[in-house]
N, C-alpha and C positions, 0 to 999 in steps of 0.2 A: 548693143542697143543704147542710145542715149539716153541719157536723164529725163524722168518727167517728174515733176511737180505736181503736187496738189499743197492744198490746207491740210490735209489728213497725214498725205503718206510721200516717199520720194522712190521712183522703182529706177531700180538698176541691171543691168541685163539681163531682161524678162523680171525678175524679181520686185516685189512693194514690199517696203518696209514702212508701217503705219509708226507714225511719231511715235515719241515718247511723250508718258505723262506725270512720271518717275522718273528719276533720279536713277540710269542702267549705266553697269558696269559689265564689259567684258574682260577678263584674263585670261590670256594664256602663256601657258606655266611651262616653257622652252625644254625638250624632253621630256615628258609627262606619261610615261611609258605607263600604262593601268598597272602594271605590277606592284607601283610605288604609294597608289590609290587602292589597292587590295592589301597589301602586305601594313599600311597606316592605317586602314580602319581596324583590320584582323588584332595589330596591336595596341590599338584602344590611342593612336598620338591626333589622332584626327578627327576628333568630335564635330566639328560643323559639317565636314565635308561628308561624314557617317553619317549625320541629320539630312542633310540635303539629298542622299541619296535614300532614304528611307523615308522623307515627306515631302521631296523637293522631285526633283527631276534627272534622272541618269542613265545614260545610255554607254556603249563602245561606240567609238564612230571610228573612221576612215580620213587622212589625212589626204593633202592633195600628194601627188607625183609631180619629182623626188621627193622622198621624206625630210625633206630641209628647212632652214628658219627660215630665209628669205623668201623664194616661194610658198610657204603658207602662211606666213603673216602675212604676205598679200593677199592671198583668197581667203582670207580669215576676215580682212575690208573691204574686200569686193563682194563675196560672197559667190566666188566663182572658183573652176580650176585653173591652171597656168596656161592653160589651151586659150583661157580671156585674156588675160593681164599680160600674159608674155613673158612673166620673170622665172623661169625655170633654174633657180641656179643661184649660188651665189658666186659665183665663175663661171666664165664662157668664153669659146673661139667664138668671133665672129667670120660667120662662112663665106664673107666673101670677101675680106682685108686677112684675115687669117692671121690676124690680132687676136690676143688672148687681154680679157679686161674681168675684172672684179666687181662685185655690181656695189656700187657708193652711191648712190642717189635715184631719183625716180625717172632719169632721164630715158631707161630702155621699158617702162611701163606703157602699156595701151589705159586707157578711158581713165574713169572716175574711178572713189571710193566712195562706200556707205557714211564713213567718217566725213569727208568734203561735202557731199550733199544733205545729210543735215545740218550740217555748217551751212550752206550756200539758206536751208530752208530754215534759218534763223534759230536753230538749239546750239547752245554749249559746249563745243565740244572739247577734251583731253586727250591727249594722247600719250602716253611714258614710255618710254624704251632703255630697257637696260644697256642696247650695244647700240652706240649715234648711226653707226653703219642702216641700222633701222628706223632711225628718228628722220634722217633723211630723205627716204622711201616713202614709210608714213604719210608723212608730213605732206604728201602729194594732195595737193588740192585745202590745205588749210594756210590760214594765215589770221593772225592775230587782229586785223583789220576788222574779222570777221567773230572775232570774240573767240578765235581757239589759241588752243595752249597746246604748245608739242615738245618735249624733249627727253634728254637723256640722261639715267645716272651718270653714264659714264661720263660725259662732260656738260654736267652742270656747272660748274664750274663758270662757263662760257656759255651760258642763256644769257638772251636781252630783249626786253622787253618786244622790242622793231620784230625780232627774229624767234623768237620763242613764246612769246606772249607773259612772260616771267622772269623775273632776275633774281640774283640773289638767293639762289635756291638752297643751296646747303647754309645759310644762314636762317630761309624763312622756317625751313623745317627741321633747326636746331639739331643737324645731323653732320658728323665730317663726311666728307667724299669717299666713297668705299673706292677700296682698290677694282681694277680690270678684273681680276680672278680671283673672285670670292661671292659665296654667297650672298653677301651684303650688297651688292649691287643691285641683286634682286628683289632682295627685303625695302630697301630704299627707293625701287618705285612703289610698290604698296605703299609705304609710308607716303611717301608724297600723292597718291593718290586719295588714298584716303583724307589728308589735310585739306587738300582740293572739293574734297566732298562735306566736309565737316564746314569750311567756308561758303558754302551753297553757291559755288565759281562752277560748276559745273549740272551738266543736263545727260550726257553721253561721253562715256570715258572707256579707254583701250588701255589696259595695262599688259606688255609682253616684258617679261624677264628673261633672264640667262640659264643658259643649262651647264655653267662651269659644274657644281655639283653632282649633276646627274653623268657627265663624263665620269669622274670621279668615282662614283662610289654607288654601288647597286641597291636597289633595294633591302631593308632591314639593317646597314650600317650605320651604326652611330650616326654619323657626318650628317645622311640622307634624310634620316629620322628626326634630326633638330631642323636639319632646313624647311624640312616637308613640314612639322610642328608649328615653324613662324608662319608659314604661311597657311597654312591654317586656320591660325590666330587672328591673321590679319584681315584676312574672308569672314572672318564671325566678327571684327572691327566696322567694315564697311559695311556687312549687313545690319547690323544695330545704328549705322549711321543714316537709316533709310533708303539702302539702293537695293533693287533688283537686280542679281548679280546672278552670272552663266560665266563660266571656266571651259577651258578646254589645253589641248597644247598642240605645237608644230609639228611632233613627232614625238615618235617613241625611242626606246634606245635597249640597246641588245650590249653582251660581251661579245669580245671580237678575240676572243686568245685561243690559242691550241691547248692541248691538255696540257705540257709542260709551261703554260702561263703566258710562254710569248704571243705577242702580235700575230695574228692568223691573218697575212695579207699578200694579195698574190699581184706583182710588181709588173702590171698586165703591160704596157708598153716596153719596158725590157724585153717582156716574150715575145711580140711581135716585132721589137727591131728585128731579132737574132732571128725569126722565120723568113720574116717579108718586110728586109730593109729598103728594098726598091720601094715602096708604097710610101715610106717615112709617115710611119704612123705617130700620130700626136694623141696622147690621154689626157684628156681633160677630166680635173676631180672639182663636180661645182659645189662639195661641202668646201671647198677652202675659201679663206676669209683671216680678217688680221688678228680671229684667237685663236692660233694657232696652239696654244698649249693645252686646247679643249681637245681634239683628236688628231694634232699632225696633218690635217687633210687627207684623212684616210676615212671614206664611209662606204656605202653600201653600192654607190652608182656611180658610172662613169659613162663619158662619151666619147668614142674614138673617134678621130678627124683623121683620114688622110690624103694628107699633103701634094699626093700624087694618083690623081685617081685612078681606079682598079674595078669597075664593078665587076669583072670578069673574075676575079676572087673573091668576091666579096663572101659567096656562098661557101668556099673553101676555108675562109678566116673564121665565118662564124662557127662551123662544125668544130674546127680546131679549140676555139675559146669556150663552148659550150661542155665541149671531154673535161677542162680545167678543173678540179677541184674542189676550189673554191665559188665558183659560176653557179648561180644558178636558175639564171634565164639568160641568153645572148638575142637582141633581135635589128634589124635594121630600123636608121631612124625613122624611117614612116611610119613603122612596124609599129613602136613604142611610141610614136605622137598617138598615133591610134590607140591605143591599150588604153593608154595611161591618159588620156586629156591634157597632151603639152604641147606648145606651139612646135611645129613643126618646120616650122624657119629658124628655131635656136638647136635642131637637132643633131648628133653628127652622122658618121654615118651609120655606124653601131654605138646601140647601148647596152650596157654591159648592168647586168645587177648579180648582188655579189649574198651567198649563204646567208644567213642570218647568224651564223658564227664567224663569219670573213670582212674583210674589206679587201678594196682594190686602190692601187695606188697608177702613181706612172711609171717615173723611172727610181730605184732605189735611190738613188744620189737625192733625190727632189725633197726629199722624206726626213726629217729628225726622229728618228726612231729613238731615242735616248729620253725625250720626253716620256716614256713609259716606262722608264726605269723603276719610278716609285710606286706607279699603280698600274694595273691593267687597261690593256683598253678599250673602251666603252665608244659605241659611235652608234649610226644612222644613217642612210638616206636611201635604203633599199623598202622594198615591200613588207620584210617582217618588221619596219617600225613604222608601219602606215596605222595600228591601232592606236588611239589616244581616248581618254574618258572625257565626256561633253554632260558638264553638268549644269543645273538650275537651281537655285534660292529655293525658288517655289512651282509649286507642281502645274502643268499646265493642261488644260481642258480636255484637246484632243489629244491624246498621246496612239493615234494611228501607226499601223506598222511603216516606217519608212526605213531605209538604207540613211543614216545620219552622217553626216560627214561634217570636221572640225568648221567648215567656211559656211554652215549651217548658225554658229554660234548667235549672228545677229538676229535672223530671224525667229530663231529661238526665245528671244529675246522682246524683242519687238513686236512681235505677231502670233505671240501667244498668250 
């Protein structure tokens, strides 16, 4: 549905969102599995976000399909699922060049965002992305022309005023540049969000961080409990700075090891060379993207492509991949556009979603398995990290029974 306008409110497919008349802040906190939001209030590190759910507003909600950053930080500004927007993935075959491309920018996106169309109806808008891979997504439909500001810890560095709407950024907000993989990256949109706010430059601001940490390191460890702390800290910063602020995150995150600790991951395009090499099947994993040292590109969901069509096995393949062990649902792509609300033109021809203790890869060769040398490994992008917690500052009127889902955030926001 296209954009409409009024003076009050701008609706985006089917949806109104009534202005702001405050000073709203969305985050979402990249992995944000409830466990990490249970296990920091249960140990007293998260005081505002304890308050917020004890006078504020807090739900579980449901993330979009695949459990991934890219597409749900997009239905997180749309306020839709990937069945709208299109972006299913942060990797994809294109099914009819049978090109494999990585998604860098907003170029394979359908419609608007909620962010562009406030922008367009004259509010403020921010946007901060820890990884630029999402600043240039984002960024679809803003432009500093228009009084918005978008970019990335990761390369602030390389803001300009023409192109970012700000320069000078690790200068303006007296911070060095945090390395790719580290918590600091993420601490450092906060920061700069919040300075944004504190300069009264903004009306409506997006803050999404990095889930280097939460790969890392599970709930109640050390590591996870000082990051989850700052930010914490920094939610009770921006709320003393006057905004009405709702959280949520892209997904959740599971361990992925056998009991002997290694990687629990089933190398699902090696098994179908060695069954049904005539078909030349191709595994596409669309968690992979260039942090690679976050999960190797091993998560929860895959899409087979083959290269050589078969639907006369098709029904034979999937019984086979369904017995597998690790499998815990096999379905044809219409199958899963249907279930799950995903474009069904980016589909292959099975999708594959994998135990909540597993991942799926391609071909072993594809893989650096050695990155999990030093720690287990922690991933995403199956159904058991579709739960994420969706919360609010303040408590809101009607709190009716609904089914919540993370791309619910703005309206939450907005129209409560």
């Amino acid at each position: 549905m296209p954009l409409t306008k009024s003076s009050e409110f701008v609706e985006l497919h089917g949806r109104k969102y009534q202005l702001p008349t405050q000073p709203l802040v969305a985050v979402c906190i990249d992995g944000f599995d409830p466990e990490y939001l249970e296990r920091g209030c249960k140990d007293g590190i998260l005081p505002v976000l304890t308050r917020w759910m004890k006078t504020g507003f807090h739900t579980t909600a449901r993330c979009a399909m695949p459990s991934l950053t890219c597409p749900n930080n997009l239905s997180i500004i749309t306020g839709a699922p990937t069945s709208i927007h299109g972006i299913a993935g942060n990797y994809f075959l294109d099914k009819f060049s049978k090109q494999e491309h990585m998604v860098l920018d907003d170029s394979t996106m359908h419609g608007s965002t909620i962010l562009a169309d406030l922008a367009d109806a004259g509010k403020r808008v921010a946007a901060i992305t820890a990884k630029d891979k999402l600043r240039r997504i984002i960024q679809h439909g803003l432009s500093p022309v228009k009084g918005a500001i978008c970019f990335s810890s990761q390369c602030a560095s390389e803001c300009s005023l023409e192109e970012h709407g700000i320069a000078n950024v690790a200068s303006w907000l007296g911070q060095p540049l945090p390395p790719q993989y580290s918590g600091e990256l993420s601490l450092f949109v906060l920061d700069a969000g919040l300075k944004l706010l504190q300069e009264g430059r903004v009306d409506v601001m997006y803050l999404t961080l990095s889930d280097y940490i939460q790969h890392k390191y599970a709930p109640g460890a050390p590591e996870a409990d000082d990051f989850m702390s700052k930010i914490d800290t920094r939610l009770g910063a921006l709320e003393q700075a006057g905004a009405l602020i709702a959280v949520t995150g892209d997904h959740g995150m599971s361990a992925k090891s056998a009991e002997n600790g290694s990687p629990n991951v089933l190398f699902l395009e090696d098994f179908l060379a060695s069954q049904w090499p005539e078909t030349q099947p191709r595994v596409i994993c669309p968690i992979a993207d260039s942090f690679v040292k976050h999960h190797g590109a091993l998560g929860g969901f895959v899409r087979v492509h083959f290269m050589v069509e078969c639907p006369q096995k098709i029904d034979q393949i999937l019984g086979a991949i369904r017995d597998l062990p690790q499998v815990f649902l096999a379905w044809t792509g219409d199958e899963a556009a249907a279930n799950l609300e995903m474009p069904v033109d980016r589909e292959g021809d099975i999708v594959v979603i994998a135990n909540k203790d597993a991942v799926i890869g391609a071909r072993s060769s594809e893989h650096d398995m050695s990155i999990f040398a030093s720690h287990p490994l922690r991933s995403h992008g199956g159904l058991s990290e579709q739960e994420i917690p969706l919360l609010r500052s303040q408590a809101i009127a009607n709190c009716r029974d609904r089914e919540w889902r993370n791309f619910d955030i703005f309206d939450l926001l907005l129209n409560h």
